[in-house]
N, C-alpha and C positions, 0 to 999 in steps of 0.2 A: 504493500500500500504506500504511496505517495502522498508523506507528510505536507502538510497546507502550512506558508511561510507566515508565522505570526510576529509583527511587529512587536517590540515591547517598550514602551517607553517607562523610565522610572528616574525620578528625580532625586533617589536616595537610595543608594544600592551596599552601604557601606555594613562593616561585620560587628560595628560599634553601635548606634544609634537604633532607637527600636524602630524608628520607619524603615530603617535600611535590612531588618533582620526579618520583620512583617515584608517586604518584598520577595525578597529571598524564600522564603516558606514557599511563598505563593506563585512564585516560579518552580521553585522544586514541583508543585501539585501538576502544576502544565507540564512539566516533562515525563511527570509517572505518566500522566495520561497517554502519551506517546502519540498524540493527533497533529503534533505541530513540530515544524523546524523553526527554533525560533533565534530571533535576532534581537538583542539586548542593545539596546541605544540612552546614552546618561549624556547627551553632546549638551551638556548645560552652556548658553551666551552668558547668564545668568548666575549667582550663586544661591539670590534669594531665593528662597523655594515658593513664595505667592507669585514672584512673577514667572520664574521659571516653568510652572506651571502652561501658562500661556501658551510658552516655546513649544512644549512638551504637544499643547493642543496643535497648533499648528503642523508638526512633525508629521504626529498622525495621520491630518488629513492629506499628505505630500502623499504617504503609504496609502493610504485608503484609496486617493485617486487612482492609484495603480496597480487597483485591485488586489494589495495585499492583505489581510485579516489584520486590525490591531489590536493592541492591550496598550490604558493608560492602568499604570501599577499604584501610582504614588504622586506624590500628596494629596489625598481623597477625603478632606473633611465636609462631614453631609452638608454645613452651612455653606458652604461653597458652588450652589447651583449651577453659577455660569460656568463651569469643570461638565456638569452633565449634559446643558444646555448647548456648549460649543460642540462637545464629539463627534465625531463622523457616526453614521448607523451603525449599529452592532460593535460597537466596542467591547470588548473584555475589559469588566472593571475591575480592580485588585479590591482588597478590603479596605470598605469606609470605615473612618473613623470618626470619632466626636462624643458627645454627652458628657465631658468631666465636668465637675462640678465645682461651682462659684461662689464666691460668698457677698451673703444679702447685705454684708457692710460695707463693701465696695459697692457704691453706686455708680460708676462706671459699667464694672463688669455687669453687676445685676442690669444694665438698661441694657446691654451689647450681648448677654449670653441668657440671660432671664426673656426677652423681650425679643429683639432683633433676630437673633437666631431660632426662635422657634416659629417667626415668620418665614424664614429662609429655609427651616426642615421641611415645612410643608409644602415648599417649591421645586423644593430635591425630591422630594417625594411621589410630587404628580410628574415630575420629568422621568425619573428612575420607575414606575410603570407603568410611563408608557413605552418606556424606550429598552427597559433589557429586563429578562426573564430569569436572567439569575442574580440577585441580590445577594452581598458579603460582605456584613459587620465583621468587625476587628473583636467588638464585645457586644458586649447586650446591653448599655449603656444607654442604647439611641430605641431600645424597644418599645417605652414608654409615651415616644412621642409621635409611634405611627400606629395609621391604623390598623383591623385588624386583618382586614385583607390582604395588606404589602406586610405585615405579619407571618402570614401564611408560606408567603412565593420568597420569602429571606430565610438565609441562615446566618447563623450567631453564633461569637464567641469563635472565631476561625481560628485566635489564638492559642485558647484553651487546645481547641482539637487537633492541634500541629504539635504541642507538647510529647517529646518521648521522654519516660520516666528510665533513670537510670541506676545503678546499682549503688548501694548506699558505701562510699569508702570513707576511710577516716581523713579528717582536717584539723587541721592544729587552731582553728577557730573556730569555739563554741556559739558565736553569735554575732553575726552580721547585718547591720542596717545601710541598705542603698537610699539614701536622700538627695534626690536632684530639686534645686530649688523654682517650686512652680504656684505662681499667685493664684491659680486656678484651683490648687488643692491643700495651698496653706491652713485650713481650715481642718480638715480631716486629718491633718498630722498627728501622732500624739508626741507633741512637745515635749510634755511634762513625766511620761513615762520612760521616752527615751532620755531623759533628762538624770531621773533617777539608777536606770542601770549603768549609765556614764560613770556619775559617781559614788556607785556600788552603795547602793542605800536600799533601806529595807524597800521591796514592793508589796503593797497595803491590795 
């Protein structure tokens, strides 16, 4: 059988950053499948990734006119409409992301992630079905805010289910905290707990 050449554009391909490792996965998936010969393209003009983006759309359509099959991989956040709006048909979407959560004392964020953005989900929402039939959250984070139909025709949590569990060996460290610092989940930290095992004090 004569594998079909699939374009893949991705804005973050790297073995470090989790957009870059959520890519990755989601190529590994297209290659089990064995349906495509595919071509990995990161020709970033751009470093930023909102506009690179753009680039990214553009690329596609250069393929698409020339009757290639594409994939945009990356950076696919749901509020980000104009990403599903520009596509060429039938794109292969990698996994959306989005839904972290904000806090109601920043009123910035609460007006741009409380308000604005749940206007822009529902635009991604009537774009994404009417336009692709397979739907793929990163998490289940974004479930809440569609409805129950695009429910239905989505899968979730792509994360989770790329996860291989590995055999338990020993580490000279009993306990590891990764904190990247992000105003969107300052809130949800626990400060004061990791604050206490720092300086080995009773936990109550």
């Amino acid at each position: 059988m004569i594998k079909k050449k699939l374009f893949v554009w991705t804005c973050d391909y790297s073995e470090n950053s989790g957009e870059g490792k959520l890519a990755r996965l989601f190529v590994k998936k297209l290659i089990n499948k064995k349906q495509f010969n595919i071509q990995l393209s990161q020709k970033k003009i751009v470093k930023y990734r909102y506009i690179s983006t753009l680039q990214g759309i553009i690329y596609c359509w250069k393929k698409y006119l020339k009757k290639e099959k594409v994939c945009y991989l990356n950076y696919l956040p749901f509020w980000n409409f104009l990403i599903f709006l520009l596509l060429p048909p039938q794109t292969i979407l990698g996994p959306i992301t989005g839904g972290a959560g904000y806090s109601k004392f920043d009123i910035l964020s609460f007006l741009i992630r409380g308000i604005v953005f749940r206007i822009f989900y529902k635009i991604s929402e009537f774009l994404l079905v009417f336009r692709n039939n397979n739907i793929v959250f990163s998490t289940d984070l974004l479930k809440k805010y569609l409805f129950l139909g695009t429910i239905k025709k989505s899968k979730f949590n792509f994360v989770l289910k790329s996860l291989v569990l590995k055999q338990k060996t020993k580490k000279k460290i009993d306990f590891l905290i990764y904190y990247k610092k992000n105003l969107n989940k300052e809130n949800l930290f626990p400060y004061n707990y990791i604050t206490k095992i720092v300086n080995n004090k009773t936990i109550n």
